[in-house]
SELUMLUM-532277 format. One record per residue (C-alpha): x, y, z; residue in one letter. Coordinates in steps of 0.001 Angstrom, whole numbers, padded with zeros to 6 digits, always signed. Example, Ala and Ser with C-alpha at 12.3 -4.5 7.8 and 13.67 -1.06 7.14 Angstrom:
BEGIN
+012300-004500+007800A;+013670-001060+007140S;
//
This chain:
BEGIN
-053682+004427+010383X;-050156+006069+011480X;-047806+007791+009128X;-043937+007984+010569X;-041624+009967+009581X;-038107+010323+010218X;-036362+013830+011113X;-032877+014350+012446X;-033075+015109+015897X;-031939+018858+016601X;-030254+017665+020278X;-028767+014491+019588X;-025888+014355+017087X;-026365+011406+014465X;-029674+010340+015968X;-033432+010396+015044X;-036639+011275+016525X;-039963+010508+015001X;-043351+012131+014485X;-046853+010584+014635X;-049635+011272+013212X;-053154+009700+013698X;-055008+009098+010565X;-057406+007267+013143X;-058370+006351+016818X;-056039+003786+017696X;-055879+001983+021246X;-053687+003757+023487X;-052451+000640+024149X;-051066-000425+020732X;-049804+003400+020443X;-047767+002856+023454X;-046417-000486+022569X;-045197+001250+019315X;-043905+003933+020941X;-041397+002173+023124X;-039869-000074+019790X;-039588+003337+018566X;-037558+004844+021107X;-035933+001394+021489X;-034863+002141+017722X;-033322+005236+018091X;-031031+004328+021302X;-029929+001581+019390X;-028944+003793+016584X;-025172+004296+016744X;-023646+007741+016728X;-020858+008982+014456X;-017389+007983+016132X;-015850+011529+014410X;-018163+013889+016628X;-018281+015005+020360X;-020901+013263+021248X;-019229+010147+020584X;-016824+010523+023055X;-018908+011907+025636X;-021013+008917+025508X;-017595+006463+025702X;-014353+008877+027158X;-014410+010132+030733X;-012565+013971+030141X;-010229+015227+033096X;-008101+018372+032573X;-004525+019018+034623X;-002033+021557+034821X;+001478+019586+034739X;+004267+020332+036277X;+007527+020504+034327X;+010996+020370+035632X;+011255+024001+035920X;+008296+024408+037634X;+006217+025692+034883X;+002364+024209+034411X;+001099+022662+031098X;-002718+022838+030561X;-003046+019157+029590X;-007034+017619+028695X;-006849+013831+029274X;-009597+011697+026997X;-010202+008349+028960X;-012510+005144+028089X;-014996+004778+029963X;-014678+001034+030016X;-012080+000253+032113X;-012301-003598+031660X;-008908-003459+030156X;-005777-001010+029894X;-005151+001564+026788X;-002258+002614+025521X;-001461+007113+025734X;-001819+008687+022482X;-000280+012106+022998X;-000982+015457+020945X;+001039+018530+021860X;-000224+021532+020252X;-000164+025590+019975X;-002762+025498+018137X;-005272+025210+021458X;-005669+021869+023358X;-009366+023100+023904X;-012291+022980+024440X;-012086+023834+027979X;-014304+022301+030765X;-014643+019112+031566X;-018178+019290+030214X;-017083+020866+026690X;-015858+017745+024376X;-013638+017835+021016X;-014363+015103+018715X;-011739+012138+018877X;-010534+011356+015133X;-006768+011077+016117X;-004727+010587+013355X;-007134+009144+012065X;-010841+007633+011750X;-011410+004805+013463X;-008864+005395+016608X;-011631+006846+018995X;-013660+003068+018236X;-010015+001242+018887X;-009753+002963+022355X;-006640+005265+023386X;-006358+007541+026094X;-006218+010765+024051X;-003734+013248+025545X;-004033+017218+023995X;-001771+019175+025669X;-001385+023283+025247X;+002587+023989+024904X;+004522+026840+027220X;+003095+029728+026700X;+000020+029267+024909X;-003893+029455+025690X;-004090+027755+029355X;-000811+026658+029759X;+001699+028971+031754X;+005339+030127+030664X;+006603+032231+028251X;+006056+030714+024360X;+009025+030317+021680X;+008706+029787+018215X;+010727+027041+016979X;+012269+026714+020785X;+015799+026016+020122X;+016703+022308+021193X;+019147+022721+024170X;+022785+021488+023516X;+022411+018741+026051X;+022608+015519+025099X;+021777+012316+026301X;+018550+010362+027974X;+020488+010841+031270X;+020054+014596+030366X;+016174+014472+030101X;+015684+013150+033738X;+012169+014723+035247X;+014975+015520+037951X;+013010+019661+038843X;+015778+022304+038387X;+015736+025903+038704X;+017154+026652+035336X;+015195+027434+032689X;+017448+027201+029958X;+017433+023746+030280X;+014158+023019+029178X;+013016+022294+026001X;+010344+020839+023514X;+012047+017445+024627X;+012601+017654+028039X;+008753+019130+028083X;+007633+015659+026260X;+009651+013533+028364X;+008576+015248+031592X;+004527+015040+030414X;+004672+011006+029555X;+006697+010581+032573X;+003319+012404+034550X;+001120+010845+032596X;+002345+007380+033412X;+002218+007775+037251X;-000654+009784+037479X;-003022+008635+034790X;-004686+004769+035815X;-005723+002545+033180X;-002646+002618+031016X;-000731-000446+029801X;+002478+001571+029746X;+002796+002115+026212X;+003086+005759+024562X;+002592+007537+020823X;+002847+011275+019941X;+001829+012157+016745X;+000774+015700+015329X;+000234+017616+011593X;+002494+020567+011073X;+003652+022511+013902X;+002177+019733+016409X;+003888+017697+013733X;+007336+019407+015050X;+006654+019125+018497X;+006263+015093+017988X;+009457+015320+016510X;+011822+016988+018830X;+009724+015086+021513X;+011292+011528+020256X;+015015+013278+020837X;+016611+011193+023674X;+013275+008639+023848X;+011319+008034+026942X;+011230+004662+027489X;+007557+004164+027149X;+007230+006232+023634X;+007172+003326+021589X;+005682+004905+018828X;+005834+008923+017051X;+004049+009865+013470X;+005350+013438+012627X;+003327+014730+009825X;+004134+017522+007919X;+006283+018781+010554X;+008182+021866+010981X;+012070+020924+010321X;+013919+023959+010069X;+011317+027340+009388X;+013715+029249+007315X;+013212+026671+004829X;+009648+025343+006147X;+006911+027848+005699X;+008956+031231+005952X;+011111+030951+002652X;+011959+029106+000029X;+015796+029627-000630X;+015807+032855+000715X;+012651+034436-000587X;+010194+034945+002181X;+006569+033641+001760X;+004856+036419+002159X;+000980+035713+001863X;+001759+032617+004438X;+003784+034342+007336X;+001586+037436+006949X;-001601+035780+007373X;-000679+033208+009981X;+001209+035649+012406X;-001322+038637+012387X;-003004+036174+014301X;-000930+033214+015686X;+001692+035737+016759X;-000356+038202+018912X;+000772+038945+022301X;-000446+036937+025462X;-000453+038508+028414X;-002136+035489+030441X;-003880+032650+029659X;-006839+032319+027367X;-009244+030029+026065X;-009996+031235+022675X;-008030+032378+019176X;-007539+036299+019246X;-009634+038078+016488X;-008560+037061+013503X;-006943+040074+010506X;-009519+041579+008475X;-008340+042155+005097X;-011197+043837+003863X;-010938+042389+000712X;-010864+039046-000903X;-008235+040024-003505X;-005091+038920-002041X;-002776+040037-004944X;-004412+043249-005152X;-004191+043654-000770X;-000420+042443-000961X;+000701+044954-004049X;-001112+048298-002009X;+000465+047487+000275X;+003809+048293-000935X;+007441+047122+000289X;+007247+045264+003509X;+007904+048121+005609X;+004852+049312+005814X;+003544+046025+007322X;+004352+047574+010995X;+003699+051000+010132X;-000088+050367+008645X;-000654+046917+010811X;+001588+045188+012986X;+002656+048401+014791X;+005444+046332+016199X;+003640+044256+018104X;+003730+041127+016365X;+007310+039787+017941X;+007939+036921+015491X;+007069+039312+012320X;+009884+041574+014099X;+012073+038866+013955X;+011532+037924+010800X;+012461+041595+009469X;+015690+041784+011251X;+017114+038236+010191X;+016272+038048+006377X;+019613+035815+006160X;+020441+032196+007554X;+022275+033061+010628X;+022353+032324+013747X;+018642+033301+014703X;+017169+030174+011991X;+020212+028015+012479X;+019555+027279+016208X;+015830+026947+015178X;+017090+023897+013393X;+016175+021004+014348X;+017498+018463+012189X;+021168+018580+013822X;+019322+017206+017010X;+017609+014151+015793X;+019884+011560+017782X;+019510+009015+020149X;+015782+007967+019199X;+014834+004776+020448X;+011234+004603+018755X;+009397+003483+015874X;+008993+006380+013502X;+006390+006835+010641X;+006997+010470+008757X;+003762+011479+006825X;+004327+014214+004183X;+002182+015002+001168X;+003998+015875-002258X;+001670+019104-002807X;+001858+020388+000661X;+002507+024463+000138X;+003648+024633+002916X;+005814+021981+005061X;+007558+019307+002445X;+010943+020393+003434X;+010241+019184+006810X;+009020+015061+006123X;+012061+014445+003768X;+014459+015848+005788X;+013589+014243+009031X;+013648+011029+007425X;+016540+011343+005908X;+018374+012457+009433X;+016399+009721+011130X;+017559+007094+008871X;+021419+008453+008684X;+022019+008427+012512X;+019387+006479+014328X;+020205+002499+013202X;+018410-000461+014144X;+014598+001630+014785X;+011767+001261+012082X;+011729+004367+010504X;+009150+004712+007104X;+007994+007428+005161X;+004639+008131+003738X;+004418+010413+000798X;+001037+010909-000912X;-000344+013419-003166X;-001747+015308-000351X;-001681+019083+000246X;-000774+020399+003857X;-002452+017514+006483X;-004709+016412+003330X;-004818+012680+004661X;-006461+013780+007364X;-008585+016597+006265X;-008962+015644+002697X;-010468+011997+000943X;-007590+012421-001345X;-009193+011690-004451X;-008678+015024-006333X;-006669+018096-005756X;-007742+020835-008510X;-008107+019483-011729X;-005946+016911-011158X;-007809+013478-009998X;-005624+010773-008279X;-008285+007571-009352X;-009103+006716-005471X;-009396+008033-001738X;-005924+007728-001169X;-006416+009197+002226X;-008872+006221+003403X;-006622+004286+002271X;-003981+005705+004123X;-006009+005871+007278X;-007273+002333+007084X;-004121+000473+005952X;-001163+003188+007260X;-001481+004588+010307X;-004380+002873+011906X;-002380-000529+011689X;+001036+001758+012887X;-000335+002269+016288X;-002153-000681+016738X;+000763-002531+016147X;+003077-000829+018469X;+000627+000401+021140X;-001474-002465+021362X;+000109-005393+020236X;-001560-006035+016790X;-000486-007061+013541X;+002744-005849+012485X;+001313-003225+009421X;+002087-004554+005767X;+004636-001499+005332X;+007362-000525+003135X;+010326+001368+004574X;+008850+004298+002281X;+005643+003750+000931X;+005193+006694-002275X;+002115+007928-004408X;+003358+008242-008342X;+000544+010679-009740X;+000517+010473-013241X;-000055+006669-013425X;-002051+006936-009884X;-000205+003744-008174X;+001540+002919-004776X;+004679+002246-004461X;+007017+000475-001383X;+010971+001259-001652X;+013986+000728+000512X;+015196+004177+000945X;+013937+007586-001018X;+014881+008564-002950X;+014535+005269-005230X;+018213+003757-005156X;+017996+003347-009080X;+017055+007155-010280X;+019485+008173-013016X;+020570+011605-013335X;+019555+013406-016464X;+018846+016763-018417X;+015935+018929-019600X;+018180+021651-021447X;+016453+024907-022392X;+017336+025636-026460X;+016230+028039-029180X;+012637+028594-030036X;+011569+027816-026600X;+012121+024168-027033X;+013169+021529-024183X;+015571+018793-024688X;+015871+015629-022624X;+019293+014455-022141X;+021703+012417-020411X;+024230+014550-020539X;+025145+018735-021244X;+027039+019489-024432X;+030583+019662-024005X;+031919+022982-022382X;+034643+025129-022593X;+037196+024245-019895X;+037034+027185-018003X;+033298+026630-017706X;+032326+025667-013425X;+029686+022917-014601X;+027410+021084-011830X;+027227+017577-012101X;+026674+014460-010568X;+023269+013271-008749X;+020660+015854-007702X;+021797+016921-004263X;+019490+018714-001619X;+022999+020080-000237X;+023075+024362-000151X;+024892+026042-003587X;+028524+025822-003238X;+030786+028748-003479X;+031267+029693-007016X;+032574+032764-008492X;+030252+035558-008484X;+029894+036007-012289X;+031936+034489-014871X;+032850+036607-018062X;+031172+036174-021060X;+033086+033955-023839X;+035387+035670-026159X;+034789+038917-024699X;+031193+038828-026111X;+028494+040901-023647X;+025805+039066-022177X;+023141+040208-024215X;+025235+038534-027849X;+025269+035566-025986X;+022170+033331-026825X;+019517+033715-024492X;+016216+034618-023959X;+015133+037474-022264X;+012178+039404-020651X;+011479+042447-018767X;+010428+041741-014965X;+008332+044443-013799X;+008195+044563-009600X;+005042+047084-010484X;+003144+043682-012039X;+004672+040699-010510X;+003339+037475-011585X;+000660+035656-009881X;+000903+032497-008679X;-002805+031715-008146X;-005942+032943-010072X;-008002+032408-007248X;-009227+035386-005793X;-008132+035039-001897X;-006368+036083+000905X;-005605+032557+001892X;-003152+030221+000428X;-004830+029218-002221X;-003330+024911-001928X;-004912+023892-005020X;-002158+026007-007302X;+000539+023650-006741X;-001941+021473-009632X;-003061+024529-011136X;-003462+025195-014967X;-000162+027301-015908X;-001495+028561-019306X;-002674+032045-017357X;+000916+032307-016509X;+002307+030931-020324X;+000416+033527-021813X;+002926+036357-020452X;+005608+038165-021643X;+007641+038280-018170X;+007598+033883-018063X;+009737+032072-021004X;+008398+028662-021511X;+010286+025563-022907X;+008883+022240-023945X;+009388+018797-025101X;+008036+017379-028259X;+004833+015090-027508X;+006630+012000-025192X;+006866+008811-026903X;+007088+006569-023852X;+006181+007302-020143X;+008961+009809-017906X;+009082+009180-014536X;+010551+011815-012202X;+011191+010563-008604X;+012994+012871-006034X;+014810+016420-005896X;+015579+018409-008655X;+018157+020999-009711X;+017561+024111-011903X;+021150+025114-013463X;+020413+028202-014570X;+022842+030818-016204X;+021583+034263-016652X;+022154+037793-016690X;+020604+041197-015087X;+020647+044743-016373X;+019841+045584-012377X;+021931+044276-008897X;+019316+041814-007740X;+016848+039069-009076X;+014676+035935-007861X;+015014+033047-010236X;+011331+030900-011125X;+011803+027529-012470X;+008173+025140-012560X;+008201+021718-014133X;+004385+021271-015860X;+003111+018476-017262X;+001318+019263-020549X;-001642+017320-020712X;-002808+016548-024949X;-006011+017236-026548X;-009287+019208-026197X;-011994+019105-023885X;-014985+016370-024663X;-017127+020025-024045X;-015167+021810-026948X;-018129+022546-029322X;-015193+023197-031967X;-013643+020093-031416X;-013899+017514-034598X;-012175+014792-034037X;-013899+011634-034363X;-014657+010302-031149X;-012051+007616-031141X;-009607+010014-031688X;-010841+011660-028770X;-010603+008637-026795X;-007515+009446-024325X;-009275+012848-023068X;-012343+010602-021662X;-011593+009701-018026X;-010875+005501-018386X;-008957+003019-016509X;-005847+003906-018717X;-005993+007353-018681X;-005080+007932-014689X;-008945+007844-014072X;-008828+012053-015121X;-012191+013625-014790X;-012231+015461-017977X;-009668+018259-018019X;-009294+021494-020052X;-007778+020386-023517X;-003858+021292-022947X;-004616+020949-019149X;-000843+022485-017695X;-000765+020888-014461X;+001971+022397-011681X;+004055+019061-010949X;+006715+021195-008932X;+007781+024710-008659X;+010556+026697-006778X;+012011+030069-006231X;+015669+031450-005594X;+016766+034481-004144X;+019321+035009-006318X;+021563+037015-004061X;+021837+033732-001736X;+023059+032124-004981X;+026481+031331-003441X;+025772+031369+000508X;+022418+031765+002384X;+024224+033444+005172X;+026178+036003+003202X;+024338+037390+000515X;+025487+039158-002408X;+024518+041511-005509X;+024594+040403-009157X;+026992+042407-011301X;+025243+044133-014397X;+025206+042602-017136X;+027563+039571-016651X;+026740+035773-017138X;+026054+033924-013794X;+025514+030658-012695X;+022282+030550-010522X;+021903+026622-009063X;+018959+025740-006651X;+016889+022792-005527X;+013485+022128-006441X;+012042+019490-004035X;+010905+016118-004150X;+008349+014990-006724X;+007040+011441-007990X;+005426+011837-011424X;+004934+010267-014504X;+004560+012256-017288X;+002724+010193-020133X;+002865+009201-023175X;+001831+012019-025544X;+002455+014406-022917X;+005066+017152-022964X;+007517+018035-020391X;+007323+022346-019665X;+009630+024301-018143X;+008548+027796-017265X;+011171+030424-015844X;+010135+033714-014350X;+011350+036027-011797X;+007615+036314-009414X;+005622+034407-007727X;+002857+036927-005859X;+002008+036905-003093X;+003288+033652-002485X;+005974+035564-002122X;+007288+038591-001707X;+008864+040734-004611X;+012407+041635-005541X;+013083+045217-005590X;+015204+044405-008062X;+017952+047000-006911X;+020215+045457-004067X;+019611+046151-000947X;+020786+045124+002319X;+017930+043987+003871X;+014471+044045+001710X;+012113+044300+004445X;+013881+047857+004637X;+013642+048511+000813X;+011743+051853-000473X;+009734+052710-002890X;+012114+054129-005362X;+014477+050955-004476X;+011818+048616-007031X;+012463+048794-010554X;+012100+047051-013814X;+014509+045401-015088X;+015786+043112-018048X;+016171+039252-017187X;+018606+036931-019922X;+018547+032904-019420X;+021398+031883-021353X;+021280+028735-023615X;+024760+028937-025598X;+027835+025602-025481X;+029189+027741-022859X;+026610+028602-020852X;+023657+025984-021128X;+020736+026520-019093X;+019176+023169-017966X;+017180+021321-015177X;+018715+017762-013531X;+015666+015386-013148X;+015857+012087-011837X;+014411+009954-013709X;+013270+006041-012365X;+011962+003028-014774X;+009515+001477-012423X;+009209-002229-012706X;+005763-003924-010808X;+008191-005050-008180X;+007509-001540-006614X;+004021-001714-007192X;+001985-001660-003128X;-001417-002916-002766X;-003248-002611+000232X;-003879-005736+001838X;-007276-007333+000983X;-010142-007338+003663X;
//
């Protein structure tokens, strides 16, 4: 008798080996024959396409240094199938985030942008970008686009001047290598990339090489004052400070691995980021000057001319391919960046395919994620399968290979909430209405269509919700009938720089991506965050696209950051609540069905983040020339919150929660004005008293726009 049993084999990713034992003397013969259907077996067995040994069994690897026009070398790794039966189109990464491993012998598994492209065949393309790990030249963050123009001006023509190169002109001189020098193409090109690779795929579709048919920026970089390093004005402090103590580390010549990475020597991010006082003590305890970009970042706390040139938005002309933007509605850190490429795209590129792809994905969660759940909140499939199988797998094979033309919306959009797809012409949806959620007495919300009727000497904002910067208003309008602020109704709290509020109660020194879902009660429950709701809603609200807190408020100190989240108040108690007696069909709509978004059960009274934003408040009238508040005088405070597609139920409530920190996420307000905060001392951060103002003449209120969906928008994937 033989027993066989199967173990994974410790050498051989994905494949099995077997062990035999002899219960009895068998014929060596028969033992033999079994043997080799054994081994036959386990050769047959297929190995998993995401891993390196996939392609080292089916991609021949061959690494280059590339010459660009100004004679500096890219380290470029070139993935190429081994069958060479027929030709593959170039599917091209450019990264700073290291195009390694190194050696020809070393492989990285092939996923792509997504699963199955390493089965379709590509030539896979990583390349290292000037300046980091093995490539050569000096490295820029955000290199500035040069103000050439023109595909006559990207010619691989060499030249000796270096100020003519940039992230375009080093795309365009790579695919135009890559086609001469690489056999076995069929002369078709994509670029695609997540996050800062997703902004080098951008600015490398500015003037188009001919052959780059196809570029998927996702999550890209758009403009870094407003992607990643602040959010109208107030820097992101937990982000940058993580991310550069290690991505911005000096490199004296090439290298092949990360540098050490920062120990905090704590998990406790809030507590690291509050000992550690006002910023300046980030280069006299750590940095020690010697992080260049964290430098920069002190001296230019304003848009000027240092983030402005680091735009690249203004530069998105003359693209000739077929564009698919990927974003993710709770990504923490890049949405600026996929709405506003679009948008530019689709304003001054006609006649090119460009679509949009928003899901309800945290930074690159479509690629890293399954998409089915994000916190407590549950989204009722794997809506990043779905988006790999049925978005961007059928994208490239379409352009790059010739297959079917994808079943795609112009902008394809995830509603959470109700959990559905959705295909549109343009985004935001042509038919959102403008309306009102208008902070009142007794911490109520009301939604309107319209603001009471003002004074006429009242500045009022109307009119769609606009992602345009504040216009220039007056810096404080006097108080009505030569009333002070404080007789004015309002509600007021004291903001403490000493206790800031938290935005997170994980305990961690990363950004924690699961608060933009998060339960708000932990912040509800304190006295420094005034909350205003909506009765329970009697029909479905559905918020599509930006929207604009219209704030009016009042300071006892010179400076102030302005908090505004939107929260969807979930009804009901927990299934779990032993004090819970409600017959069970009244408890009905807490159990996760088919009509009830799929929800996992949630807390009872589940607050779920739907979108939240921060304002500087001395950029209130100009990010480039800030100013103090006055003391004690009514202002108008105006600021975008971005993008969202939610419905908020029936029996839900609409919250609005308004406080002045959000830490570590970001950095505090001294509170006093200072020029520049990264400068600010110790005796600069005080307390201070904080008025929203809810009177005729002053009414405090957030434009939503609101969209009735019809099942004309509804997007199904196409059957199998």
């Amino acid at each position: 008798m033989i027993e066989i049993r199967t173990i994974q084999h410790p050498l051989n990713d994905g494949g099995h080996w077997f062990r035999i034992r002899l219960k009895q003397r068998l014929h060596w013969a028969v033992l033999s024959a079994l043997l080799a259907i054994v081994i036959t077996a386990c050769r047959s067995e297929p190995i998993p396409e995401d891993g390196p040994a996939y392609a080292a069994a089916h991609y021949n690897k061959r690494e280059f240094q590339i010459p660009m026009r100004d004679g500096v070398k890219l380290y470029t790794v070139v993935y190429s199938p081994k069958n060479t039966a027929i030709t593959y189109p170039i599917l091209l990464m450019r990264t700073p985030y290291r195009a390694g491993p190194y050696g020809t012998d070393e492989y990285r598994p092939l996923r792509g942008p997504g699963r199955d492209f390493a089965r379709d065949g590509y030539i896979f393309v990583f390349q290292d970008v000037r300046g980091k790990f093995r490539s050569e030249g000096h490295f820029v963050n955000m290199r500035p686009h040069r103000s050439l123009t023109g595909a006559a001006a990207k010619s691989a023509a060499p030249t000796d001047a270096s100020s003519t190169v940039d992230e375009s002109t080093d795309a365009y001189d790579t695919i135009e290598w890559l086609l001469h020098k690489i056999p076995g193409h069929n002369g078709r090109v994509g670029m695609w990339g997540i996050s800062y690779p997703g902004f080098y795929s951008a600015a490398g579709m500015i003037d188009t090489h001919p052959a780059l048919v196809a570029v998927s920026p996702q999550a890209p970089i758009a403009d870094w004052y407003w992607d990643d390093m602040h959010h109208h004005g107030a820097f992101t402090l937990a982000l940058a400070f993580r991310f550069f103590a290690t991505f911005g580390q000096k490199r004296p010549e090439p290298i092949s691995e990360w540098p050490k990475r920062f120990d905090f020597a704590t998990p406790d991010g809030y507590g690291f980021y509050l000992d550690l006082g006002p910023l300046k003590h980030v280069n006299e305890r750590y940095f020690h000057g010697d992080i260049d970009f964290w430098n920069h970042l002190a001296a230019h706390p304003n848009y000027d001319e240092f983030w402005q040139k680091r735009n690249l938005l203004p530069h998105l002309r003359n693209i000739k391919s077929n564009i698919l933007t990927v974003g993710g509605f709770f990504d923490a850190e890049d949405l600026y960046g996929p709405l506003h490429i679009y948008r530019e795209i689709e304003d001054h590129n006609p006649g090119i395919q460009n679509t949009l792809v928003m899901g309800p994905w945290t930074h690159g969660g479509w690629r890293r994620t399954d998409g089915e759940s994000l916190g407590l909140a549950h989204f009722g499939a794997k809506t990043s399968h779905i988006y790999q199988e049925h978005v961007i797998g059928p994208f490239f094979r379409h352009y790059l290979k010739g297959g079917p033309k994808p079943n795609l919306p112009e902008v394809l959009a995830f509603e959470t909430g109700h959990n559905r797809w959705h295909g549109f012409s343009t985004w935001p949806p042509p038919s959102v209405r403008t309306e009102r959620l208008l902070l009142a007495e007794g911490g109520r919300a009301q939604h309107t269509s319209t603001l009471p009727s003002q004074p006429a000497e009242v500045a009022t904002t109307e009119g769609p919700v606009s992602d345009s910067q504040p216009a220039a208003q007056p810096a404080a309008l006097s108080p009505a009938l030569g009333t002070s602020a404080a007789e004015i109704a309002h509600d007021a709290f004291i903001s403490d720089p000493a206790k800031p509020v938290p935005y997170t109660m994980s305990i961690t020194t990363n950004l924690a991506k699961t608060y933009m879902t998060e339960d708000q009660r932990f912040a509800a429950w304190r006295p420094d965050v005034l909350v205003y709701q909506t009765e329970p809603l009697e029909n479905d609200v559905t918020l599509a696209g930006p929207m604009r807190a219209d704030l009016w408020v009042s300071t006892t100190g010179t400076a102030a950051d302005w908090v505004v989240k939107i929260i969807d108040v979930f009804p009901g108690q927990p299934p779990e609540d032993p004090e819970n007696e409600e017959s069970s069909a009244e408890r009905a709509p807490q159990s996760p069905t088919a009509t009830d978004q799929h929800h996992r059960p949630y807390p009872g009274g589940y607050q779920m983040l739907v979108r939240g934003e921060i304002m500087r408040g001395r950029f209130r009238n100009s990010y480039e020339r800030p100013e103090p508040f006055v003391p004690d005088t009514v202002t108008k405070v105006s600021f975008e919150l971005w993008d969202t597609f939610h419905t908020f139920r029936k029996g839900h409530r609409i919250m609005v929660q308004v406080q002045s920190s959000w830490f570590p996420l970001f950095d505090r307000n001294p509170q006093t004005y200072v020029a520049n905060i990264f400068n600010a001392e110790e005796a600069d951060f005080r307390p201070a008293t904080h008025r929203i103002h809810r009177s005729r003449a002053f009414p405090s209120s957030i434009a939503i726009g609101v969209l009735d969906l019809s099942a004309a928008s509804r997007w199904q994937p196409p059957a199998p």
